[in-house]
N, C-alpha and C positions, 0 to 999 in steps of 0.2 A: 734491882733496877740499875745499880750504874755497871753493873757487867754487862748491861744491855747496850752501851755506850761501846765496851770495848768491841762487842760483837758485830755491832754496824759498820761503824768504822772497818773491820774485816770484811765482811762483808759487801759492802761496798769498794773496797779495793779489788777484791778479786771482781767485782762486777765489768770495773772496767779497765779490768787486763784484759777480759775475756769477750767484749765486746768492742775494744780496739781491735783483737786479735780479728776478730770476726768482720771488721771494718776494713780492716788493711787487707783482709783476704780477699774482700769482693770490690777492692779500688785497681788488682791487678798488679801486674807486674813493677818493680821500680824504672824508672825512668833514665834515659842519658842524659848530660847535659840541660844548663842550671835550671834555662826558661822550664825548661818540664818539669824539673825536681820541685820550683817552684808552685807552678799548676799544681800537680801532683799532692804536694803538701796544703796547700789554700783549700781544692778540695776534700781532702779529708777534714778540713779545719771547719765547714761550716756545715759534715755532715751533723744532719740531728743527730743520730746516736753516739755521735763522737760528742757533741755538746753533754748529751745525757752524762758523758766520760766525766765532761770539767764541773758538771752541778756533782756528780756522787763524788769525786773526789772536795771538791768545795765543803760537801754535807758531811763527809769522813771525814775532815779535817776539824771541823768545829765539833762535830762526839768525839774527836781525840781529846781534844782540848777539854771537853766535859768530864772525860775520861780522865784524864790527869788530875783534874783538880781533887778527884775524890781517891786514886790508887799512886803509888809511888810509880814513876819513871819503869825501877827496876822489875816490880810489879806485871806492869800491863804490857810492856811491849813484847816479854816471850809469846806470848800469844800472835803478835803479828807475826812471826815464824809459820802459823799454820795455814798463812797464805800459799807461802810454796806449796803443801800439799795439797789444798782445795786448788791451787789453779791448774796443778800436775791432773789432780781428777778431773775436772771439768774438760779440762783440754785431751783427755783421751777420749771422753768420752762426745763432746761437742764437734772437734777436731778430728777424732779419730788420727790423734800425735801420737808417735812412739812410745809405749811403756819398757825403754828398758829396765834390766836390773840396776845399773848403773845412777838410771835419775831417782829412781823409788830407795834406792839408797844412800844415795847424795840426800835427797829431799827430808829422809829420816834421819840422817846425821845432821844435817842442818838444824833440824825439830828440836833434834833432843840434844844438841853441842849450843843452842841459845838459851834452853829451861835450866840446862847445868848451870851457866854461865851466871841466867841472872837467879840461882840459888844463893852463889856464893858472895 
């Protein structure tokens, strides 16, 4: 059960990388100068699903916390590492983003250069 804690929390992070990502795509291009940067940003600010963004993060923040209370620090946070790879996947395949060699192998050094880390 309280692994379930860590996996939400994942879970919910990558939710709304990936639905920012998918917000900002269809808000268009960035804007010049400030009045519109400002627009620009307001609007994204009071889309729903950008809101959905600030509750899963809100709701990932307090199963981190539940999460902590029951696994050490050093413990549970290699696992947020596996965000890079679930948002690399999603984003190929929701995105249709670039899979180089390069990120799929940055993303698994990353993976596995944080599991080392909090080994030791």
């Amino acid at each position: 059960m309280h692994h379930l804690y860590i996996i939400m929390t994942l879970l919910l992070t990558v939710y709304g990388q990936l639905v920012f990502k998918w917000q900002i795509d269809k808000a268009g291009p960035f804007p010049q100068g400030l009045h519109q940067i400002a627009c620009y940003f307001l609007k994204l600010l009071i889309q729903p699903w950008i809101i959905t963004c600030y509750l899963a993060a809100l709701v990932a923040s307090l199963l981190w916390i539940a999460a902590l209370r029951h696994f050490e620090l050093s413990y549970a946070y290699p696992y947020m590492s596996l965000t890079f790879g679930l948002v690399l996947l999603f984003s190929i395949i929701l995105f249709q983003e670039t899979a180089s060699l390069p990120k799929i192998i940055g993303t698994i050094l990353i993976t596995i250069g944080v599991i080392i880390g909090s080994q030791g």
